[in-house]
C-alpha positions as CSV (number, residue, x, y, z in Angstrom):
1,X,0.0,0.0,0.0
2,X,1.5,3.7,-0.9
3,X,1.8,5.9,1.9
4,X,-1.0,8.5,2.0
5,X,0.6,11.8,1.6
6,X,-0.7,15.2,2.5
7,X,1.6,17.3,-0.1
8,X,1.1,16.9,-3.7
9,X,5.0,16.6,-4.0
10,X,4.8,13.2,-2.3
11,X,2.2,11.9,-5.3
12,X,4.0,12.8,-8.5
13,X,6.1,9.7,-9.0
14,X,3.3,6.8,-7.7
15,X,0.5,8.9,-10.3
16,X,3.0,8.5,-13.0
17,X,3.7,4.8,-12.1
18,X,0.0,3.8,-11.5
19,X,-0.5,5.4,-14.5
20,X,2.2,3.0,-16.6
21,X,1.5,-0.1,-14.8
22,X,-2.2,0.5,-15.8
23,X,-2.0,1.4,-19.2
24,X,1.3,-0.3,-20.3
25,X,2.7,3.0,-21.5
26,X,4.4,6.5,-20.5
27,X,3.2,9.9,-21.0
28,X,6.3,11.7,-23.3
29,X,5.7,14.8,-21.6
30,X,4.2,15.8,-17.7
31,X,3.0,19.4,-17.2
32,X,2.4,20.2,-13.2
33,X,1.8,23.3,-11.2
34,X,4.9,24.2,-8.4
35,X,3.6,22.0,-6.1
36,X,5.1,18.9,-8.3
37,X,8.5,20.5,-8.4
38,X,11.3,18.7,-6.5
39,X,14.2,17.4,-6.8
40,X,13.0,13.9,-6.5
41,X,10.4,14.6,-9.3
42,X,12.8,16.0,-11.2
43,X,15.0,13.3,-11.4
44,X,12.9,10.5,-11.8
45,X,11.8,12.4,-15.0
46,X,15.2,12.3,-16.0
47,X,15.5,8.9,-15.4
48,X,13.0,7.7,-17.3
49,X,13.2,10.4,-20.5
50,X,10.0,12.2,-19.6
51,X,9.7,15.9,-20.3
52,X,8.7,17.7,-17.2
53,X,7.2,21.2,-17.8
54,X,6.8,21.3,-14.1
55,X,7.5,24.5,-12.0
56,X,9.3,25.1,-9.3
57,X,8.2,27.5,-5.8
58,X,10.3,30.0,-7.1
59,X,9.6,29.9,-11.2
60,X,7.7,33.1,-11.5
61,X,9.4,35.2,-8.8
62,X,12.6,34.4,-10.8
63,X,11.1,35.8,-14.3
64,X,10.6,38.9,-12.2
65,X,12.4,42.0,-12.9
66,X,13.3,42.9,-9.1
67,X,15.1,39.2,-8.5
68,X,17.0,39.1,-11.8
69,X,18.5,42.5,-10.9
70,X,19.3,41.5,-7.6
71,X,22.9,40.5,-8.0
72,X,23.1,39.0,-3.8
73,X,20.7,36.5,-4.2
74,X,22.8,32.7,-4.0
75,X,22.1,31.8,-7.8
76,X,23.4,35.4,-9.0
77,X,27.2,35.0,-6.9
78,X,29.9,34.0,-9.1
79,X,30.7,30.8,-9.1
80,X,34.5,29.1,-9.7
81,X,33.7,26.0,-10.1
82,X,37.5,24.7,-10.7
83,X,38.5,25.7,-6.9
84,X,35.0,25.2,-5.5
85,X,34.3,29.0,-4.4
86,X,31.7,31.9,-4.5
87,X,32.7,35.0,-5.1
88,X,30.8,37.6,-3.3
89,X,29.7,41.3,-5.0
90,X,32.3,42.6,-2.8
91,X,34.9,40.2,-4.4
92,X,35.3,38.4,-1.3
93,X,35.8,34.4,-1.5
94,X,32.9,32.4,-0.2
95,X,35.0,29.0,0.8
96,X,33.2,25.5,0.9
97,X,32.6,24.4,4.8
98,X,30.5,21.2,4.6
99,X,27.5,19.5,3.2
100,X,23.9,19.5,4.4
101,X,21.8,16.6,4.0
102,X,18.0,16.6,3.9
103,X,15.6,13.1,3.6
104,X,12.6,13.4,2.1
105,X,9.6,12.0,3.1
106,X,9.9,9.1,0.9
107,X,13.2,8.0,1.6
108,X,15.0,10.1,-1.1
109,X,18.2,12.1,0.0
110,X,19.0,15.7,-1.2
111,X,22.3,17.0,-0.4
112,X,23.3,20.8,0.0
113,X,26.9,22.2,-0.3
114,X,27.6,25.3,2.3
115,X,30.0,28.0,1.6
116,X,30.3,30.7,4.0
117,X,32.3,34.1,3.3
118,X,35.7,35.0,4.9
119,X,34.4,38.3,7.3
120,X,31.4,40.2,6.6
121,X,32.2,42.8,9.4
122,X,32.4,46.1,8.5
123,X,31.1,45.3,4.9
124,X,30.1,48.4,3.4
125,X,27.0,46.3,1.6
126,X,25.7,44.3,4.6
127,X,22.7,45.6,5.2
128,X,21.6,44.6,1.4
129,X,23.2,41.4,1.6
130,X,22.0,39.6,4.5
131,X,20.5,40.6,7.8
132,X,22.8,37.9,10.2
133,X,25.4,38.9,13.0
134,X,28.0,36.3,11.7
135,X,29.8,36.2,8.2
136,X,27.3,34.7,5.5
137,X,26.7,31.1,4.7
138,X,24.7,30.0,1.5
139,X,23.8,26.5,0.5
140,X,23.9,25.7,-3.0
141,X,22.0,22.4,-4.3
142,X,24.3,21.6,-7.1
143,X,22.0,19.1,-8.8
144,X,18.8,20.6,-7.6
145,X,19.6,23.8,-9.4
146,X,20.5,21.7,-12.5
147,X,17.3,20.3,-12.4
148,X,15.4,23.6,-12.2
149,X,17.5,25.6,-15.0
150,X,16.1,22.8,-17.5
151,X,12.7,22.8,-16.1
152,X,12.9,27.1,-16.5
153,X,14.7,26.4,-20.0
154,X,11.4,24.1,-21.1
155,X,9.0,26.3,-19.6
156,X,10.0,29.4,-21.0
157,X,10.1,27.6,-24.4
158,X,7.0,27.8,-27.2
159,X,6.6,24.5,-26.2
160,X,6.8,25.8,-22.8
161,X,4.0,28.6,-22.9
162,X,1.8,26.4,-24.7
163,X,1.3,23.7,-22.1
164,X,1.5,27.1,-19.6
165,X,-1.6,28.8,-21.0
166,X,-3.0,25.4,-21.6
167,X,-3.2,24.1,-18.3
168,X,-5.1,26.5,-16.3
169,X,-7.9,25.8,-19.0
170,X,-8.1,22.0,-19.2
171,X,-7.4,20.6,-15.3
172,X,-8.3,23.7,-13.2
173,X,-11.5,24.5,-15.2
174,X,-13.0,20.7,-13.4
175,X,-11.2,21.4,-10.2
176,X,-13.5,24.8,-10.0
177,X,-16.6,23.1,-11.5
178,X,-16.7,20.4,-8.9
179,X,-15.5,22.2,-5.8
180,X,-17.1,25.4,-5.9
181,X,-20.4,24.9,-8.8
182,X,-21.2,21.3,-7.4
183,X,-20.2,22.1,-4.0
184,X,-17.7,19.5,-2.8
185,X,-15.3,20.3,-1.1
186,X,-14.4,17.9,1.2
187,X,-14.9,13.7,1.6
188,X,-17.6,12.1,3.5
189,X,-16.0,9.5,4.1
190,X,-12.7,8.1,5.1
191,X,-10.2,5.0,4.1
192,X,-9.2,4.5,0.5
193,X,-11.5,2.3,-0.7
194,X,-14.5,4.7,-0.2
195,X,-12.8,7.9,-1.3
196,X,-12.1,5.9,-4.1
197,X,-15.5,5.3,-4.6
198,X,-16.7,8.8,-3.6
199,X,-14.7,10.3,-6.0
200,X,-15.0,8.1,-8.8
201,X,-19.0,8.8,-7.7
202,X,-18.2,12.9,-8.2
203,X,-15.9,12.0,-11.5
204,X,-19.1,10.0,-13.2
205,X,-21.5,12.8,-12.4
206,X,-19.2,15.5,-13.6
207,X,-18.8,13.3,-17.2
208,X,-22.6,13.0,-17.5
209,X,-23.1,16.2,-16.9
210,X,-20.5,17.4,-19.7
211,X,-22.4,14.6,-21.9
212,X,-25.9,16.3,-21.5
213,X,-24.2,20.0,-22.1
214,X,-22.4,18.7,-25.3
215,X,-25.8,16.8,-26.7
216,X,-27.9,19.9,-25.9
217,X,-25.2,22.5,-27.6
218,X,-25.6,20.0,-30.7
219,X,-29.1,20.0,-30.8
220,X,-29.6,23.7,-30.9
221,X,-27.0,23.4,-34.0
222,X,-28.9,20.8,-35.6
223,X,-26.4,17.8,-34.8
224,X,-27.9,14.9,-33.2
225,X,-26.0,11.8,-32.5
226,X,-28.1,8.5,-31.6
227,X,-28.7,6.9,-28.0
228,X,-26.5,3.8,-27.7
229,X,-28.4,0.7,-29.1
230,X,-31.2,-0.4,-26.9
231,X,-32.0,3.1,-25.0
232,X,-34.8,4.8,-25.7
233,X,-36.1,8.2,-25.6
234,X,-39.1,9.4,-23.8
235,X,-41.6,11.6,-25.6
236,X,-40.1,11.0,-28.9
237,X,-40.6,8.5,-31.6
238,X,-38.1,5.8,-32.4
239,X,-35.4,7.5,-35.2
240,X,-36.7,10.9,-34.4
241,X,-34.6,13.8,-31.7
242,X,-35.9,16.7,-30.5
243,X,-37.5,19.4,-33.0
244,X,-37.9,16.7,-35.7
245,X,-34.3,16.2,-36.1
246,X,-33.5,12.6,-37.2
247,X,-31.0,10.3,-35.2
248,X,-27.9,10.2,-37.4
């Protein structure tokens, strides 16, 4: 049984596996909102050759104009990568000190390298670098920050924006519809076998209703498909729609 999760980080990979294992094939390409975008995610992506126009908590801040001109922020500091240093925006070194380690809830490991600068006493750019008493210390996810450059590189793409401007019409458009036009909002019930059902409940009445909608749009515009063989309709005669339209 997978572990019930309360983030939607925790999901990503057992959707996309559930998905394979019960369809026999692989989506090419995975679009998610922040919420999706870890490390973790990222790398099984990579792993298995998927393209993941998933953000990350910081995407949009970063395509503002206030964080790419601010030249303290950790992923603006120069970086020499031969020596392993930082180098600070008052040219001082920022030295490596150690790694920081960080388990997931799922088991999955994400390690941080810290560098800390040499003395930030009597700095003359302090205040605007960093509010602490002692010299500064950044930590600096090498491969996490690999991760996220291609996920920013994809999502700023055309292929990118597409799936972008996409995605708020296709999957939020149902979430709204059932939470706030059919009013759930919360389970009844508890256990995964009836939240299953519950949902799949909500999901079957959502369909139906999208069903009549469709049928009634193409009856106003003179398009009427036939019932499924064997179901009849009330206050019409066999072959014949609404308005004298003939079942196609």
């Amino acid at each position: 049984m997978y572990p019930w999760r309360p983030s939607d980080c925790g999901t990503f990979i057992h959707h996309l596996d559930t998905f394979e294992a019960r369809y026999n094939r692989q989506s090419q390409e995975v679009v998610a909102d922040s919420g999706y975008g870890s490390e973790e995610n990222y790398e099984y992506l990579d792993q298995n050759t998927i393209e993941g126009y998933v953000k990350y908590n910081m995407f949009h801040m970063e395509l503002k104009k206030k964080h790419i001109e601010n030249p303290f922020l950790p992923g603006h500091l120069y970086c020499y990568m031969e020596k392993d240093y930082f180098i600070c925006p008052m040219g001082q070194h920022m030295t490596y000190i150690g790694d920081n380690s960080r388990k997931s809830a799922l088991g999955y490991v994400s390690s941080t390298r810290l560098y800390q600068a040499q003395k930030c006493e009597g700095c003359p750019l302090r205040g605007q670098c960093f509010k602490g008493k002692s010299s500064r210390v950044i930590g600096v996810n090498v491969k996490g920050r690999q991760y996220r450059d291609k996920a920013k590189e994809l999502l700023t793409g055309e292929r990118g924006l597409y799936h972008r401007s996409r995605r708020p019409i296709e999957p939020e458009a149902v979430f709204g519809q059932i939470k706030y036009d059919s009013g759930f909002k919360c389970f009844h019930y508890r256990g995964n076998r009836l939240t299953k059902a519950e949902f799949a409940t909500i999901a079957i009445s959502h369909n139906i209703k999208k069903m009549a909608s469709l049928m009634g749009l193409k009856a106003k515009q003179g398009v009427w498909q036939s019932p499924p063989q064997g179901v009849s309709t009330p206050g019409h005669g066999q072959g014949e729609g609404p308005n004298g339209y003939k079942w196609s």
